[in-house]
C-alpha positions as CSV (number, residue, x, y, z in Angstrom):
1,X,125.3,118.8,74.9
2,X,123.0,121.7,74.5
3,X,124.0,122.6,71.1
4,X,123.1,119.6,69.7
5,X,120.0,118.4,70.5
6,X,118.6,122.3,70.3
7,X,118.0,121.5,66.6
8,X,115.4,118.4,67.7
9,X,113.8,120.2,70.3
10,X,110.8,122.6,70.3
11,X,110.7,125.6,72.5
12,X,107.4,126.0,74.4
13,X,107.8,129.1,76.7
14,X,111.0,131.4,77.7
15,X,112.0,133.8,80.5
16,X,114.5,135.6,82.2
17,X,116.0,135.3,85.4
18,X,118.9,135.2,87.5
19,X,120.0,131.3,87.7
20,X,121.8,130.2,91.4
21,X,122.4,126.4,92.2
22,X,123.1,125.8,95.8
23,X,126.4,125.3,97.8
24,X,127.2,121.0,97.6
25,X,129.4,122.1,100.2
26,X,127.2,123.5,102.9
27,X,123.7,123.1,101.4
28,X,122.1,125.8,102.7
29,X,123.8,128.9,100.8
30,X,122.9,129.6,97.0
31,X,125.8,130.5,94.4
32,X,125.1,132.6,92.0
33,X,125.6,130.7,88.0
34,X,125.1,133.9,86.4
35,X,126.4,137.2,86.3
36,X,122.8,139.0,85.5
37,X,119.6,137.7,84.2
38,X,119.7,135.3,81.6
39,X,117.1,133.3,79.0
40,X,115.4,130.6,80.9
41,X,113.5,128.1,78.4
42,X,110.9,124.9,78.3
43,X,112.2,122.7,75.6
44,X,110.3,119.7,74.2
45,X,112.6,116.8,72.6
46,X,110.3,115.2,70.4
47,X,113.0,112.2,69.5
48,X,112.9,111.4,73.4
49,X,109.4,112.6,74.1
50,X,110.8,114.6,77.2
51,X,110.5,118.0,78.5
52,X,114.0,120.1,79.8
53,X,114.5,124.0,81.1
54,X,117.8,125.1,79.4
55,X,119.6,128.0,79.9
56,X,122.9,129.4,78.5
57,X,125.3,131.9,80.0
58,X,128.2,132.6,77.3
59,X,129.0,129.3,75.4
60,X,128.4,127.2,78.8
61,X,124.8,125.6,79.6
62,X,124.2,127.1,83.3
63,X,121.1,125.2,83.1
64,X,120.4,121.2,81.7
65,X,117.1,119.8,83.8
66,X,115.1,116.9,82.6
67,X,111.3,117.4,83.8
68,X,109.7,114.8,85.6
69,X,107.1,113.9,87.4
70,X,108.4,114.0,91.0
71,X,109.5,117.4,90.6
72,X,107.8,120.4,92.1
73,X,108.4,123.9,91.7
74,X,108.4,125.7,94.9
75,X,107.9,129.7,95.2
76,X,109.9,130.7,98.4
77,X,109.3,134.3,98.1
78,X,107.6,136.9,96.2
79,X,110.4,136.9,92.8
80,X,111.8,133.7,94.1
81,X,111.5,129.6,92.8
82,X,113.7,126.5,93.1
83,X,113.4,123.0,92.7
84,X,115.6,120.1,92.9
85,X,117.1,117.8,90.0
86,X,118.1,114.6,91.8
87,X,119.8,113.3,88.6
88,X,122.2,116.7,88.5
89,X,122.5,116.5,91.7
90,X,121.7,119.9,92.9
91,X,118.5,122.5,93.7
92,X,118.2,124.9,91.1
93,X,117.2,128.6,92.1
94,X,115.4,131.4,89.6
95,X,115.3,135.3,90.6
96,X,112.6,137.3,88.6
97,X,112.0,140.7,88.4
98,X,108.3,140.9,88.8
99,X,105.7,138.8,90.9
100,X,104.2,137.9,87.6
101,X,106.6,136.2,85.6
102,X,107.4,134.4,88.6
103,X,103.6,133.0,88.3
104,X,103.7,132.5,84.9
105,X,107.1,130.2,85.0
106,X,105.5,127.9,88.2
107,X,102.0,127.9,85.9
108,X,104.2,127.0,82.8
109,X,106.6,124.0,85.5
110,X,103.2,122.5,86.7
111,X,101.8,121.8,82.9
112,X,104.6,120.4,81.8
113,X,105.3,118.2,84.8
114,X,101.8,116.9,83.8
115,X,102.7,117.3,80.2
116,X,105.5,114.7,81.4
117,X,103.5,112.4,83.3
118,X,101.4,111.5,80.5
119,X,104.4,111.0,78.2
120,X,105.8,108.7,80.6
121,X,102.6,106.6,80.9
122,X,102.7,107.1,76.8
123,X,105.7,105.3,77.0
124,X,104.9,102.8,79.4
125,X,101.7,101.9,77.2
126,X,103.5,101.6,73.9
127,X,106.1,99.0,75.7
128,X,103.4,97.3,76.8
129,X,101.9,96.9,73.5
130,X,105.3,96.0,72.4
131,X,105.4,93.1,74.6
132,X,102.7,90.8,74.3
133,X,103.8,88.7,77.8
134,X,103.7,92.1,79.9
135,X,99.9,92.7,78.7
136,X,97.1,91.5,80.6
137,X,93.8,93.3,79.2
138,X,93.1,94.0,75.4
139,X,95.2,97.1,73.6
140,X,93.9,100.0,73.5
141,X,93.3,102.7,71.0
142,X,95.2,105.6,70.5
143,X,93.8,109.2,69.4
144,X,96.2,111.2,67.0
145,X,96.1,113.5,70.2
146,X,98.0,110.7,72.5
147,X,100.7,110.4,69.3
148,X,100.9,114.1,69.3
149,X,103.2,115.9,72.0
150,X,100.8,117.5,74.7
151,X,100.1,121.0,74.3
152,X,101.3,124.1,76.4
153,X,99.8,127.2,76.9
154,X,100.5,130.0,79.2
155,X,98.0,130.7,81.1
156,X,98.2,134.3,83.3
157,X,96.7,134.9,87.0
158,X,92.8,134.1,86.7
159,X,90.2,136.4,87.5
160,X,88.2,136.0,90.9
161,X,84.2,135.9,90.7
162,X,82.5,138.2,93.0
163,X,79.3,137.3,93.9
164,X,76.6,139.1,95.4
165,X,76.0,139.4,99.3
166,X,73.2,137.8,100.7
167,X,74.6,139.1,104.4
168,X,73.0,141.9,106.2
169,X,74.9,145.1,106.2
170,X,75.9,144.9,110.0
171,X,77.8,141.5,109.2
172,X,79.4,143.9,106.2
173,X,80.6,145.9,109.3
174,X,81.9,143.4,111.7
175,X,83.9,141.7,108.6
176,X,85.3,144.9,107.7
177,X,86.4,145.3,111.2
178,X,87.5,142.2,111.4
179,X,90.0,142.6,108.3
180,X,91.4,145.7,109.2
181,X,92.6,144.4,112.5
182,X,94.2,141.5,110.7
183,X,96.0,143.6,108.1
184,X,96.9,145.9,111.1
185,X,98.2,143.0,113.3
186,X,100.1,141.2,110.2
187,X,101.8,145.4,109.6
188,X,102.5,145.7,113.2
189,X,104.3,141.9,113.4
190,X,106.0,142.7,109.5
191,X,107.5,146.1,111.1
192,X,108.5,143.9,114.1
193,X,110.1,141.2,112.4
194,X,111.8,143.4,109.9
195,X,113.6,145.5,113.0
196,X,114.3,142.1,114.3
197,X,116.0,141.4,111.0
198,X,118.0,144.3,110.6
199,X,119.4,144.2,114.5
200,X,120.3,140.1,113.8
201,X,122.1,141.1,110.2
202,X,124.0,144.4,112.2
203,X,124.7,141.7,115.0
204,X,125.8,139.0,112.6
205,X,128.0,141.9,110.4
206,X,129.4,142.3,114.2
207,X,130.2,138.7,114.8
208,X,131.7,138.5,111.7
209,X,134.4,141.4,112.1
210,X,135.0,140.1,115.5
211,X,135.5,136.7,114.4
212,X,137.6,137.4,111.3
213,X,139.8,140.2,114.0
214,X,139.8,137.0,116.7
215,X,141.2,134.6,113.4
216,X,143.8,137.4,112.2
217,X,144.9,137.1,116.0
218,X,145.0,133.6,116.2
219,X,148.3,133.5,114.5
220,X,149.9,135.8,116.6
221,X,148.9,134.5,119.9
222,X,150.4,131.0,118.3
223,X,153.8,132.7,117.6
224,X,153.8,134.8,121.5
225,X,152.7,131.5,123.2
226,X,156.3,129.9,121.8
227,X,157.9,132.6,122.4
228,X,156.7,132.4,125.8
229,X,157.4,128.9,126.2
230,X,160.7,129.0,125.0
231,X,161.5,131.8,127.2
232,X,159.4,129.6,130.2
233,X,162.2,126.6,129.1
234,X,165.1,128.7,129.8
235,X,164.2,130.0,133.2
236,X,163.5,126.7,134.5
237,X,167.1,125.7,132.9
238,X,168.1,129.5,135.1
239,X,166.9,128.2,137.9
240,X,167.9,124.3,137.8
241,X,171.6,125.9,137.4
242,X,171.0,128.5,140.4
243,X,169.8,124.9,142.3
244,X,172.8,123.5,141.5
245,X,174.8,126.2,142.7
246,X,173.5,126.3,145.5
247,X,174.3,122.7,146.2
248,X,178.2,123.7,146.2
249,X,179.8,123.9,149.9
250,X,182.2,125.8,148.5
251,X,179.8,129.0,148.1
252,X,179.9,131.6,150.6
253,X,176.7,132.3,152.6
254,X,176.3,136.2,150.9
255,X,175.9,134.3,147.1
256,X,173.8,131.9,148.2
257,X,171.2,134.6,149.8
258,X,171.9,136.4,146.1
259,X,170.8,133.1,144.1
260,X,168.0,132.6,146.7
261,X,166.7,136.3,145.6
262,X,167.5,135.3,142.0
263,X,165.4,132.2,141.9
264,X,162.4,133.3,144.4
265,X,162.2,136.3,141.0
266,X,162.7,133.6,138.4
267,X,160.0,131.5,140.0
268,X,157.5,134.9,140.4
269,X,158.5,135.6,136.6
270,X,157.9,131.8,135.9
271,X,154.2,132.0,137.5
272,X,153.7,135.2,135.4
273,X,154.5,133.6,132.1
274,X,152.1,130.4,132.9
275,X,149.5,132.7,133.6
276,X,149.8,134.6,130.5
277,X,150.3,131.1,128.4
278,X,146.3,129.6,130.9
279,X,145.3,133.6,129.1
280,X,146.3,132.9,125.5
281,X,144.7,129.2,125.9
282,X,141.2,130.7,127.1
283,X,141.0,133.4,124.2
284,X,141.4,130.5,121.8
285,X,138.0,128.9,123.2
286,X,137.0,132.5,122.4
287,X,137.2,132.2,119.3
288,X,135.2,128.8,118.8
289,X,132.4,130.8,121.0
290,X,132.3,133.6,118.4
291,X,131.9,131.2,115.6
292,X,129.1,129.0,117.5
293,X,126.9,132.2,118.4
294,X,127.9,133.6,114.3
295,X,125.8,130.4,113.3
296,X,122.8,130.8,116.0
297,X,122.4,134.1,114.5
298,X,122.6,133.1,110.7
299,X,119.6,130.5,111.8
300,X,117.6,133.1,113.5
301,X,118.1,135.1,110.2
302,X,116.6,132.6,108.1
303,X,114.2,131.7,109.9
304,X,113.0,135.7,110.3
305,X,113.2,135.6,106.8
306,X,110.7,132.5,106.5
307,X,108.8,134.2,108.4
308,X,108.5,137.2,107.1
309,X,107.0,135.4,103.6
310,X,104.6,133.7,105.7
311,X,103.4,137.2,107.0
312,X,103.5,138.8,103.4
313,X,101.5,135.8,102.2
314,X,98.6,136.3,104.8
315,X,98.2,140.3,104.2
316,X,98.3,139.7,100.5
317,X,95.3,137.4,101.9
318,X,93.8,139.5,104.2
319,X,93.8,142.6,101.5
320,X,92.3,140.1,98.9
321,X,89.6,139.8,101.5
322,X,88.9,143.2,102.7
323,X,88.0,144.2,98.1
324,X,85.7,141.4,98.6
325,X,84.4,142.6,101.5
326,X,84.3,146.0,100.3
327,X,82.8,144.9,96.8
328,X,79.9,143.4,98.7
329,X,79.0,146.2,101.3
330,X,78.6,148.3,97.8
331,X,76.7,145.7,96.3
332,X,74.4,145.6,99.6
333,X,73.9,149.5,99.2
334,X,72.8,149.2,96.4
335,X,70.2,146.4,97.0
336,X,68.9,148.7,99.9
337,X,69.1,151.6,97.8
338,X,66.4,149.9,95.7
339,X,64.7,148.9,98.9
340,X,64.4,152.5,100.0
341,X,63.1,153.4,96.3
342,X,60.4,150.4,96.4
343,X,59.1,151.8,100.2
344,X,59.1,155.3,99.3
345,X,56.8,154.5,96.2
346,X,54.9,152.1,98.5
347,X,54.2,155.5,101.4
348,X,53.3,157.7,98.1
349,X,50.2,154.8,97.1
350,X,49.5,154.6,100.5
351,X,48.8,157.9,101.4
352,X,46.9,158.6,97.8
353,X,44.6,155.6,99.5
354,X,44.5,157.9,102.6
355,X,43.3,160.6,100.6
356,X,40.9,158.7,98.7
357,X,39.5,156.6,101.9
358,X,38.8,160.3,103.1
359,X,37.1,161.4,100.5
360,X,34.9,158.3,100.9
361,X,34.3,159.4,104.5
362,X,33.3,163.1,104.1
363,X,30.6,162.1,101.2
């Protein structure tokens, strides 16, 4: 399909990433579409006046999404975005290699989700036009810039305004105080929660070996339980001939003490196997217990990992914060710098008045 409409459509803005689409199975997991980063593009179809991201791995389109206005681009990470396509049916996931391109591709999704918007109320105007019954107030006019397809540009990281403090220097102080225990807190709780990480993926890489060991083992335990069974079948088959035996008048009293010695074993060898079989039964609960705690821990482990962005996201903050504090404790120096100037010219005059007043006093 990509082939050919590429000839109609206009290409607005390109990247590259590494393209994943989650699991349909479990919906939680993300499979990876392509091998290594690929060309991610904006394309605008100007026969359809719509807006698509295409990408291509080989001959086969990894990537066919139709923007609309519903959609929103969500940045879960530093290099990581997804969004969903409801009409393909899946959530679409992009890796970049830099913070920055990942910016410029969530600046680039929200202009031409609006881009979007206004060529589906475009659309909606035109068939209104088109149908006299449907309109209620008088047509309106259209600028060649309405008939034109929106423009895109890219638009990088803007520049924050610093402005000058109008706080004394001792509120400079307690703000600066204030920042570095926040940054120190948020490196503390990072270094916590990263520990925390890396004992839950060691215990989860645990669980796992001792689940896949307890599945490997499951078989086996299957195959000794029939054998154990089978065996259990032909004791009590033993002993139901040793019972019938025994039955006989004909049997002199010296067998019959022998069978009753045979069958008190076969019974204690019969109790033995049952309690092996209750053994084999328990371990297979076992394993269901293994499995249950294998997907506690996977939660725990995204949910550390959740927060652990939350917690980058507010010392990215907090260090914004502290350069503007910074900026304007050396701004305030300044401005008392110039204070310091003004008084010291201010005690020169005054004490060439002294000088003069004394003058005045001697004549």
């Amino acid at each position: 399909m990509y082939p050919l409409h590429r000839d109609r459509e206009q290409p607005i803005f390109s990247s590259r990433a590494h393209v994943f689409q989650i699991d349909p199975a479990t919906k939680r997991n993300w499979l990876p579409a392509s091998k290594h980063a690929v060309t991610v593009s904006f394309f605008y179809d100007a026969s359809r006046n719509v807006y698509r991201i295409i990408s291509v791995g080989g001959t086969k389109a990894i990537i066919n999404s139709t923007i609309t206005p519903n959609m929103t681009f969500t940045k879960t990470s530093q290099k990581f975005g997804q969004w969903a396509d409801s009409r393909a049916n899946t959530v679409y996931g992009l890796g970049f290699s830099t913070e920055q391109q990942l910016q410029q591709f969530a600046d680039q999704f929200k202009e031409v989700k609006e881009a979007a918007r206004l060529a589906r109320e475009k659309s909606q105007e035109r068939f209104e036009l088109a149908n006299p019954a449907l309109n209620i107030a008088a047509p309106q006019e259209f600028s060649e810039e309405r008939h034109s397809p929106p423009l895109l540009t890219v638009n990088g990281p803007g520049e924050e305004k610093l402005f000058r403090s109008k706080s004394a220097e001792v509120e400079l102080t307690v703000e600066k105080e204030r920042v570095k225990k926040m940054l120190s807190e948020g490196s503390m709780c990072e270094i916590n929660l990263e520990s925390e990480l890396f004992t839950l993926q060691d215990s989860n890489a645990k669980l796992v070996a001792a689940l896949q060991e307890a599945n490997s083992s499951v078989e086996h335990w299957k195959k000794q339980l029939a054998e154990y069974q089978e065996e259990t079948d032909r004791l009590r088959d033993q002993v139901a001939e040793l019972e019938a035996q025994l039955g006989h008048p004909a049997a002199g009293q010296t067998s019959r003490e022998e069978l009753k010695r045979a069958l008190e074993e076969l019974e204690a060898l019969l109790k033995a196997k049952d309690q092996e079989i209750q053994n084999l039964q328990s371990k297979k609960t076992d394993v269901g217990e293994l499995e249950k705690e294998r997907e506690e821990a996977m939660q725990r482990l995204q949910d550390l990992e959740r927060r652990n962005a939350e917690l980058e996201e507010r010392v990215q903050s907090a260090e914004k914060t502290l350069a503007s504090s910074r900026q304007e404790q050396v701004q305030a120096e300044v401005e008392v710098g110039r204070i310091i100037e003004v008084l010291d010219i201010k005690i020169c005059d005054l004490n060439d008045l002294r000088q003069s007043l004394a003058k005045l006093i001697d004549k």
